[in-house]
N, C-alpha and C positions, 0 to 999 in steps of 0.2 A: 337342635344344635349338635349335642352329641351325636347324636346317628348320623350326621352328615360328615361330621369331624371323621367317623370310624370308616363310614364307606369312602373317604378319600385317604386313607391310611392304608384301606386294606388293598385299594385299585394299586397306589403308588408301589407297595408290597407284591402285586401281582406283574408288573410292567417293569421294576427297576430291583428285584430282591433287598435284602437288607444292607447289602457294601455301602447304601450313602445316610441310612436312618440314623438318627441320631443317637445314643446309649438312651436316652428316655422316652424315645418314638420307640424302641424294641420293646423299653416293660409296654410303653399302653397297648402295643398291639398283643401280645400275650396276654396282657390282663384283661383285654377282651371277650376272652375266652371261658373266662371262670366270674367275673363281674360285668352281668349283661344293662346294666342299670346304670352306671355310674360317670362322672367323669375320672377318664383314667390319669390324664395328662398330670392332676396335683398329686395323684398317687405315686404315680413312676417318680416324679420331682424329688415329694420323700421320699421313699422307697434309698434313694441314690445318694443324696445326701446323708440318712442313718448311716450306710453301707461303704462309701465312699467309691465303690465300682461298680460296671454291671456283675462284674466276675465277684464282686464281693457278696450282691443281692443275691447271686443263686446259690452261691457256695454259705448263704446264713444259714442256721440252723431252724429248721422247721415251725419249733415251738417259738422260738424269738420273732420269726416274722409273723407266728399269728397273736402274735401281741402287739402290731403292731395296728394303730384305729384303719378299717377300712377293709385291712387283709382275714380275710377266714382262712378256714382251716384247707379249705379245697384249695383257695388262692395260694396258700403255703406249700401246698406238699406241690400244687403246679412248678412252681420256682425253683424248687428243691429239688425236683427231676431232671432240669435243665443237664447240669455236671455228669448223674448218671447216664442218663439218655446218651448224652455224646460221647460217654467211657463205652458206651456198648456200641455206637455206629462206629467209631474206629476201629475196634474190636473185629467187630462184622466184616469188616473190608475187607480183612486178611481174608477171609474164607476159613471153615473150618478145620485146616490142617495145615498152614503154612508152612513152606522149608524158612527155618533160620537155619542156612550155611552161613554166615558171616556175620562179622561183629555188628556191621551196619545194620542189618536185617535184627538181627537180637534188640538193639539199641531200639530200634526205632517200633519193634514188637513193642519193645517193653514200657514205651513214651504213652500206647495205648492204653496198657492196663492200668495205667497212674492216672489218666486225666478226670479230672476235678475228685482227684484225693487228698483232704486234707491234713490226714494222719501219715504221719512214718506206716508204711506196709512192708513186708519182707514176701514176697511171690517166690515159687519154684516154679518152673515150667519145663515139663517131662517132656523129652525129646524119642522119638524111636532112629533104627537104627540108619535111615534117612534123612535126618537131623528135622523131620518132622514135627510140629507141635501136637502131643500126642494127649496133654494135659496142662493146664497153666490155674495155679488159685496160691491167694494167700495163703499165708500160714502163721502169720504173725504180724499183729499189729502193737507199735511204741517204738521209740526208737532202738535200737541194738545195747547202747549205753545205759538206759533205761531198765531192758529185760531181757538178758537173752536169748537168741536166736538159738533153739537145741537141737545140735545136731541128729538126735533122733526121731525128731520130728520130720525133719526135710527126708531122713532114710527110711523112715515109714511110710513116705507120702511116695517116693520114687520108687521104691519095690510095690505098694499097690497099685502103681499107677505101669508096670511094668518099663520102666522106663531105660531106656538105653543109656544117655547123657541126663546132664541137667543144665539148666542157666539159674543162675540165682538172680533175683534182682529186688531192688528196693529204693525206697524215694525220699529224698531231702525236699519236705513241699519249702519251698520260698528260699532254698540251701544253697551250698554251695557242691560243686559236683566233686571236690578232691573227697576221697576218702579219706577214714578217721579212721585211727589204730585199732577200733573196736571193729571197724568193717573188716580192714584185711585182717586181722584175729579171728572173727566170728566165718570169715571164708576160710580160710588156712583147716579150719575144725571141721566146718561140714564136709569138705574136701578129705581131710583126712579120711573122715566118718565110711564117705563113700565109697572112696577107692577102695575099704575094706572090702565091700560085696561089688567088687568090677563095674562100678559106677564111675562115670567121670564129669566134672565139673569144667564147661568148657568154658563157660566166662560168667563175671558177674557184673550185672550191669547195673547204675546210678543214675535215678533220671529225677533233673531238678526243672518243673516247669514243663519246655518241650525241647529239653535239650538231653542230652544223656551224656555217661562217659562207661568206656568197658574197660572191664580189668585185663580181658586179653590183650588188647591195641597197646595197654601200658605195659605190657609184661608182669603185670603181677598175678598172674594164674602161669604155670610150668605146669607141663606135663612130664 
């Protein structure tokens, strides 16, 4: 019965992709994969219910879901890839050196490097003199109000990184996209920081979700 259940899931998946499966036909077709024995269909149910989303199931934490009856440890870290996996196909799409000339392009760079991140991150992404992306990595995680952001960190990562410009960016997961006194404060400084050794900070971007906002569009970055 199961085996017939999977091969008409997996046909329906080959002929019609995922746009009409239900959030609980997506866990059992993945759980599939890592539980060759079982019925998945009561699994996904829980799984969804715990979790209250699909986006909630993959974004659990590893060790929590394999506490949960049924899920192993393979099944867990499967689930737990979901969010990276698709941080790195977005990623990838750009190609390895995309031009950010423009706020849009910056904004929408930076929507990539945040998906399925649950933490505040703070990103530099080192531009050459083609507005290139020449380097992009965190450099700090918590929120800004929490710990801050030191400006000698972002000026060590740009002078190794030989960088011409910079974009600064970082994420309010579930937030909202105005920024906080501690953002423009904590930009105002590494900006400072920069423009000591002929660095320039040409925007910094805020991405809540898949949405962003840039501080250039708003005018709070002056050159």
């Amino acid at each position: 019965m199961h085996e017939g259940h999977r091969k008409r899931l997996r046909s329906r998946f080959i002929k019609e992709g995922l746009d009409s499966f239900e959030p609980h036909q997506v866990l059992e077709l993945l759980l599939f994969y890592s539980i060759p024995r079982k019925d998945t269909n009561e699994l996904a149910h829980i799984l969804l219910k715990k979790y209250g989303s699909l986006s909630g199931v993959f974004e659990a934490d590893s060790k929590d879901l394999a506490g949960t009856e049924g899920i192993g440890e393979n099944t867990a870290i499967l689930l737990s890839l979901i969010p990276q996996v698709a941080r790195m196909y977005f990623k990838d799409r750009w190609g390895e050196k995309p031009v950010l000339n423009s706020s849009e392009k910056a904004g929408r760079y930076a929507v990539s490097l945040f998906t399925g991140r649950l933490y505040e991150t703070f990103f530099i992404i080192c531009l050459d003199a083609q507005n290139k992306v020449h380097y992009a990595s965190p450099v700090h995680e918590g929120t800004i109000n929490e710990a801050p952001v030191y400006p000698r960190l972002i000026v060590e990562c740009a002078i190794r990184h030989q960088a011409n410009s910079v974009i600064l960016a970082h994420n309010h997961p579930g937030g909202s996209l105005k920024p906080s006194k501690a953002d423009i404060e904590a930009t105002n400084r590494i900006k400072a920081a920069l423009e000591a050794i002929s660095i320039k900070v040409v925007d910094h971007i805020i991405v809540a979700g898949d949405q962003y906002m840039s501080f250039a569009e708003k005018g709070l970055i002056t050159f």
